[in-house]
N, CA and C of each residue as an Amber inpcrd file, in Angstrom:
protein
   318
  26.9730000 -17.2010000  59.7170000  26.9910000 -15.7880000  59.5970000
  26.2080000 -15.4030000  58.3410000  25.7220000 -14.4060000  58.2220000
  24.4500000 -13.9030000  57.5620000  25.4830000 -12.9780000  56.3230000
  24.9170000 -13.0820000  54.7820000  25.8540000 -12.3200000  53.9920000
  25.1540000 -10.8370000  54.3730000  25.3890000  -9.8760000  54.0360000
  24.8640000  -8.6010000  53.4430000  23.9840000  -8.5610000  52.5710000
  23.0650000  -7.6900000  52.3380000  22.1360000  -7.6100000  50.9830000
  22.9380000  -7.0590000  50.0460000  22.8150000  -7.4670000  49.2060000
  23.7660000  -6.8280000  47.5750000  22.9270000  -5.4870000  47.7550000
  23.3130000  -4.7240000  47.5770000  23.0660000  -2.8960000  46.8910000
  22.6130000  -2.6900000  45.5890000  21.8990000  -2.2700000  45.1200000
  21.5380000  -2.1560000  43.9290000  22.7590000  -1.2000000  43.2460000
  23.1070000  -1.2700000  41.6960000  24.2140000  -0.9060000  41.0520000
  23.1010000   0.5000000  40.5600000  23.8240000   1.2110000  40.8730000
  23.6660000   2.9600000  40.0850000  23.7260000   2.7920000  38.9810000
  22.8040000   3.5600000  38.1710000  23.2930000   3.8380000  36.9350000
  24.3930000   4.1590000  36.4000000  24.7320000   5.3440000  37.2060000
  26.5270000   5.8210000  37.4370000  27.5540000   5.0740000  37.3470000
  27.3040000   3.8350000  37.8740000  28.0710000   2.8280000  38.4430000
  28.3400000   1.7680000  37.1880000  26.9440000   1.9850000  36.2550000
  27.3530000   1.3720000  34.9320000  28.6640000   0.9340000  34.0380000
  29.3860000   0.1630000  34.1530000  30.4080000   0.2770000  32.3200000
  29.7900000   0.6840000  31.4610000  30.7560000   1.9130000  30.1740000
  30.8430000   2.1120000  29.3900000  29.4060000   1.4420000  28.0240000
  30.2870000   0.1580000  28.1810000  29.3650000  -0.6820000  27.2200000
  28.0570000  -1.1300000  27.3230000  27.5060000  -1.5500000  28.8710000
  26.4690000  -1.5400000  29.3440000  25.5670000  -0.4410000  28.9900000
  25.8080000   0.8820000  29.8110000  25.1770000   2.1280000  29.1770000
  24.7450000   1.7610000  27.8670000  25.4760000   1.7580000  26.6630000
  25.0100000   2.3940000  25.4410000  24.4080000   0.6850000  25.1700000
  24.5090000  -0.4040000  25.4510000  23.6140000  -1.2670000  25.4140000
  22.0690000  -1.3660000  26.0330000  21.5000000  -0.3230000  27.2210000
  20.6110000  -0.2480000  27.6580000  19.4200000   0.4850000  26.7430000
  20.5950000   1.6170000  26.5490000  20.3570000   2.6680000  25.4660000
  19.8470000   2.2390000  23.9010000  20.2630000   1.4120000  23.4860000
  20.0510000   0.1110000  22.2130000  18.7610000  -0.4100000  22.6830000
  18.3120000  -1.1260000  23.5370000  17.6300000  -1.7080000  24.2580000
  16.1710000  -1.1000000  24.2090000  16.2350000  -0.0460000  24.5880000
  15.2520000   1.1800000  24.8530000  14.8070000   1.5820000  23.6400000
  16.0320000   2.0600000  22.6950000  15.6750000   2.4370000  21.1510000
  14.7810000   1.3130000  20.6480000  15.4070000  -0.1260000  20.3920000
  14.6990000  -1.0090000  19.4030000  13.2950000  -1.2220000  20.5110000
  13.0090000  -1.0910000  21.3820000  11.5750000  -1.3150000  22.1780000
  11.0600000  -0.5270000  21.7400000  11.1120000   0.8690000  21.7810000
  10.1460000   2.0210000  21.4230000   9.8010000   1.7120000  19.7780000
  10.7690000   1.5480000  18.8960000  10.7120000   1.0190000  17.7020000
  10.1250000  -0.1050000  17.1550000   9.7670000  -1.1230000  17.9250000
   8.9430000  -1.8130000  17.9190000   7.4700000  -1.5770000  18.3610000
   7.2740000  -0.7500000  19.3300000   6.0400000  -0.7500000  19.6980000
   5.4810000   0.3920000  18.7540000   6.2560000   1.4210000  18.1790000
   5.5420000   2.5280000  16.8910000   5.5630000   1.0560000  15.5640000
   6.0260000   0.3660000  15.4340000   6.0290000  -0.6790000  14.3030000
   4.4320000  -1.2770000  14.5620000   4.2400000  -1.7070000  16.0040000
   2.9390000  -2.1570000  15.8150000   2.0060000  -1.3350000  15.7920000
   1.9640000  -0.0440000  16.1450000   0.8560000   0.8020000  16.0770000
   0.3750000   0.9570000  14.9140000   1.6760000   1.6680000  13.9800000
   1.7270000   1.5070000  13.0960000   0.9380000   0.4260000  11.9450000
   1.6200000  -0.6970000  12.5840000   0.5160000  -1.5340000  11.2600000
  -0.6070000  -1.8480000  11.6410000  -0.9260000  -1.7360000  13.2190000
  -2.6570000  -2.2330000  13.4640000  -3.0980000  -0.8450000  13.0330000
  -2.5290000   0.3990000  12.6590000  -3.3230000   1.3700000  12.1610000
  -4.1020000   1.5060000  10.6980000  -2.9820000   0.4750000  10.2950000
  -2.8690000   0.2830000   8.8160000  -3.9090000  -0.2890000   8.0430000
  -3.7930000  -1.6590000   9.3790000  -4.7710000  -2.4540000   9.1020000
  -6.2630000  -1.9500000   9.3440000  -6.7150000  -1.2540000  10.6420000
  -7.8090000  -0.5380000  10.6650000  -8.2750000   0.1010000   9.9280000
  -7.5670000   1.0650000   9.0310000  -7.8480000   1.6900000   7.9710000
  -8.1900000   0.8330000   6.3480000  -7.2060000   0.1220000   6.5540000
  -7.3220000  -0.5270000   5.2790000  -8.7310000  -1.4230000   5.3770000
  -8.8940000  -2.3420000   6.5830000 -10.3750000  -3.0140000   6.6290000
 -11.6040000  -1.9470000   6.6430000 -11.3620000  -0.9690000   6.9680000
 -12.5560000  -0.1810000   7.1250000 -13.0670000   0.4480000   5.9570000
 -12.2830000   0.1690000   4.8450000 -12.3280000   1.4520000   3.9830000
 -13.3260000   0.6600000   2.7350000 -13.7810000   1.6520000   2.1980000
 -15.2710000   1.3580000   1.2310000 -14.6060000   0.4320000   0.0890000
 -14.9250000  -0.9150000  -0.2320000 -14.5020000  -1.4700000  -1.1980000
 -15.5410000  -2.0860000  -1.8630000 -16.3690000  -1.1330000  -2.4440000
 -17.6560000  -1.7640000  -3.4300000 -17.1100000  -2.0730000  -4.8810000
 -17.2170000  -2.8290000  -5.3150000 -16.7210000  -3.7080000  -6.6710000
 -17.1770000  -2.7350000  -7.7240000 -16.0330000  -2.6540000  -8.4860000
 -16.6670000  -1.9560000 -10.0730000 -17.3210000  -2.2590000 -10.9650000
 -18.3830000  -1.9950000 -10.8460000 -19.0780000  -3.2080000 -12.4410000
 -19.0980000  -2.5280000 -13.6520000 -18.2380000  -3.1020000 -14.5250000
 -17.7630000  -2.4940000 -16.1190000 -18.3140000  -3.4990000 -17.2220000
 -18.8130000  -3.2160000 -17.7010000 -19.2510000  -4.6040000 -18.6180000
 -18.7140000  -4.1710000 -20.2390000 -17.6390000  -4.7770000 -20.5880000
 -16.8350000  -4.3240000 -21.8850000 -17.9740000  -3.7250000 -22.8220000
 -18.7660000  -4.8210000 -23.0630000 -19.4000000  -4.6540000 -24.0460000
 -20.4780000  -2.9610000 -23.9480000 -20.7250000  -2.7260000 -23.1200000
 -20.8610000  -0.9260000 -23.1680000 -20.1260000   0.2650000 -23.6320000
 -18.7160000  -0.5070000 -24.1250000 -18.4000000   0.9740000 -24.4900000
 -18.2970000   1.1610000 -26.2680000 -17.7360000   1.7070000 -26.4120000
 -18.4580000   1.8610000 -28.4290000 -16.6690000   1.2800000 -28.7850000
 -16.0770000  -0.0530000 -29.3630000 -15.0690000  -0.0240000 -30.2090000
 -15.6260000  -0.7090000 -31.6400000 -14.3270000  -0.0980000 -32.3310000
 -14.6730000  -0.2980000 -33.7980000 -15.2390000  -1.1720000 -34.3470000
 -15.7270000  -1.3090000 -35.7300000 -16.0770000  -2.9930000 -35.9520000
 -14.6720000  -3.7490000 -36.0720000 -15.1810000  -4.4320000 -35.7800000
 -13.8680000  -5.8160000 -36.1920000 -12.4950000  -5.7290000 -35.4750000
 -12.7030000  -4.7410000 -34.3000000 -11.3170000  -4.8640000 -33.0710000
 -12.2900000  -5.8810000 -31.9910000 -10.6060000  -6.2530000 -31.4610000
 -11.0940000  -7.3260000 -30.7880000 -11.0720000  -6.2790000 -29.1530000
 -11.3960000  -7.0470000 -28.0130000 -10.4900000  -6.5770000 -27.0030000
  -9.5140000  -7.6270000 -26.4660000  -8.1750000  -6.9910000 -25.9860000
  -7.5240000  -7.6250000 -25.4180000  -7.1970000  -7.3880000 -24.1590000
  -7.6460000  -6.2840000 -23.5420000  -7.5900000  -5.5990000 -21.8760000
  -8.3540000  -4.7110000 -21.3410000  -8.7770000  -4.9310000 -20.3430000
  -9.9830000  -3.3800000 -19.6940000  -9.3600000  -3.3650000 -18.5400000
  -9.0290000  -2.0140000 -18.1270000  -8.7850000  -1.7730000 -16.6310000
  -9.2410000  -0.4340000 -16.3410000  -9.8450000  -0.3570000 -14.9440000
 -10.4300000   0.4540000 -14.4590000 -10.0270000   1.6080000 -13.7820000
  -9.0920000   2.9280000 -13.9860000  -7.9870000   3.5300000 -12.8910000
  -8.5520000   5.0720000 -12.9700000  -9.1500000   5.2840000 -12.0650000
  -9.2840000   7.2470000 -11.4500000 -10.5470000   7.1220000 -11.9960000
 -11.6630000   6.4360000 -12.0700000 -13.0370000   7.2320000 -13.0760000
 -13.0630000   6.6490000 -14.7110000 -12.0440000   6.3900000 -15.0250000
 -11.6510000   6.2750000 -16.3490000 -11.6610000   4.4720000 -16.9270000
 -12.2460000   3.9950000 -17.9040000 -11.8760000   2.6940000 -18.3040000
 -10.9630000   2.9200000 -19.7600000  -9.8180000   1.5390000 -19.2330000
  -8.7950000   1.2740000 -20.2410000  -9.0270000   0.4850000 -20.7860000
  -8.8040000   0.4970000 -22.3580000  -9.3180000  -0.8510000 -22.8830000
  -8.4300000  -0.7580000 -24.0870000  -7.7260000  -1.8200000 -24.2480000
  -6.6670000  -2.4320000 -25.2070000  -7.1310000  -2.8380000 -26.0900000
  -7.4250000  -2.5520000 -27.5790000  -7.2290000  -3.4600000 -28.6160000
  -6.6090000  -4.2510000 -28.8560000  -7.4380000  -5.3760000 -30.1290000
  -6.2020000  -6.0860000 -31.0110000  -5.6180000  -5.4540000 -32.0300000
  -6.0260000  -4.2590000 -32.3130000  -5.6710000  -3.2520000 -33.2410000
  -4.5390000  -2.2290000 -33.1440000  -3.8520000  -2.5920000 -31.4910000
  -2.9940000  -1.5270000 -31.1640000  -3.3610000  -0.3450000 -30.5130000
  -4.2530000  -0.1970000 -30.1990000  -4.7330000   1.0150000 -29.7330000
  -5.2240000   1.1420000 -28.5270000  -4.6360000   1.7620000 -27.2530000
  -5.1140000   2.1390000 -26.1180000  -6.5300000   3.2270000 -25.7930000
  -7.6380000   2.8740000 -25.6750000  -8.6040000   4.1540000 -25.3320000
  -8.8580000   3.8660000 -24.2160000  -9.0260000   5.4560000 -23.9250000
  -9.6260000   5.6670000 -22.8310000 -10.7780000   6.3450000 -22.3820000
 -11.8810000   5.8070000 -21.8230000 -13.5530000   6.0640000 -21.8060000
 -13.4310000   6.6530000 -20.1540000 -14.9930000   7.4530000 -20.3930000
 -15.0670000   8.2210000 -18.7240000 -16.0780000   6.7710000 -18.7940000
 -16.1270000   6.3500000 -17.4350000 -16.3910000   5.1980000 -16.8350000
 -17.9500000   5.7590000 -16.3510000 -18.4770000   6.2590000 -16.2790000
 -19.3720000   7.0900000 -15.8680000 -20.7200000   7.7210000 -17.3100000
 -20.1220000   8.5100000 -18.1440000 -20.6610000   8.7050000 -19.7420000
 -20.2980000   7.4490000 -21.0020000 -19.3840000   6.7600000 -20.3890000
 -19.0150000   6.0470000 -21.5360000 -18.6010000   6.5420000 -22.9370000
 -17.9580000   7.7330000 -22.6130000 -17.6180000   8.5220000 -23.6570000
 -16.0800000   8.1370000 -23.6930000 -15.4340000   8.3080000 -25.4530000
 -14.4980000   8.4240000 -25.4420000 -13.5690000   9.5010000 -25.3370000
 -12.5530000   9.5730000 -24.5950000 -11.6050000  10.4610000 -24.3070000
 -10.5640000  10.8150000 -24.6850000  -9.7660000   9.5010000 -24.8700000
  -8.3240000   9.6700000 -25.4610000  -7.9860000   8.7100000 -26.3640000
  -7.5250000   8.4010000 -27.3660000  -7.0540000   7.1150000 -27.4950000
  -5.2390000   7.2300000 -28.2890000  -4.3600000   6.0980000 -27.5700000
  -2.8570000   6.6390000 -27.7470000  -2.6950000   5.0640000 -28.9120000
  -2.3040000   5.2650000 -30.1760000  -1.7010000   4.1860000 -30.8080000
  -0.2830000   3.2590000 -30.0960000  -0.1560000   2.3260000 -29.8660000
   1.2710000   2.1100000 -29.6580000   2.0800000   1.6130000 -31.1850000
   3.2740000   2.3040000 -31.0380000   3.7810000   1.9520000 -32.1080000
   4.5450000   0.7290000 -32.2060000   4.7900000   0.2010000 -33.5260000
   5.0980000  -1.4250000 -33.6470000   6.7490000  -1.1420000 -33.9000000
C-alpha cells in the first residue's frame, strides 16, 4: 500500500519557537549580506583612492642653529617637526613657512 504525500506545513501551522527562529534566520542573512557590501565598498573606495607619496625633505625647512630634529610628520598641508630643544613647529608644507610653534613644558 502506497503512503500519502506529506503536505507541506503552513506557516500558520508553525510553533511558537520556530517562527521567531526563522525570523533570526532572515535578520542575521540580510545582516550579513549589508556586512559584505559594505566592506567590498570599502575596499573599492579605499583601493581607488589617490595615494601619491609626500615628499618632505627635513632639511628644507628653516630650524635653529644647533636643534637637532627628533620628528617630522606630515597632517592637513602642514609639516610637524619636533625638536631636541622641546619645541613643536609647525610649517605650511607648501611655502615652507613657519606657522606656529608650541614649547612643551618639562
Amino acid at each position: 500500500m502506497a503512503e500519502p504525500p506529506e503536505t507541506p506545513i503552513a506557516e500558520g501551522d508553525l510553533p511558537p519557537h520556530l517562527k521567531r527562529l526563522r525570523l533570526l534566520v532572515t535578520i542575521l542573512t540580510l545582516t550579513m549580506i549589508a556586512g559584505v557590501i559594505t566592506i567590498s565598498a570599502v575596499l573599492v573606495i579605499r583601493l581607488n583612492a589617490d595615494t601619491r607619496p609626500v615628499l618632505i625633505a627635513p632639511g628644507d625647512f628653516a630650524l635653529p642653529e644647533g636643534v637637532g630634529l627628533v620628528g617630522i610628520s606630515v597632517v592637513h598641508g602642514r609639516t610637524v617637526i619636533v625638536g631636541d630643544d622641546g619645541v613643536i613647529r609647525v610649517f605650511d608644507s607648501e611655502s615652507r613657512a613657519l606657522q606656529q610653534e608650541v614649547a612643551i613644558p618639562d
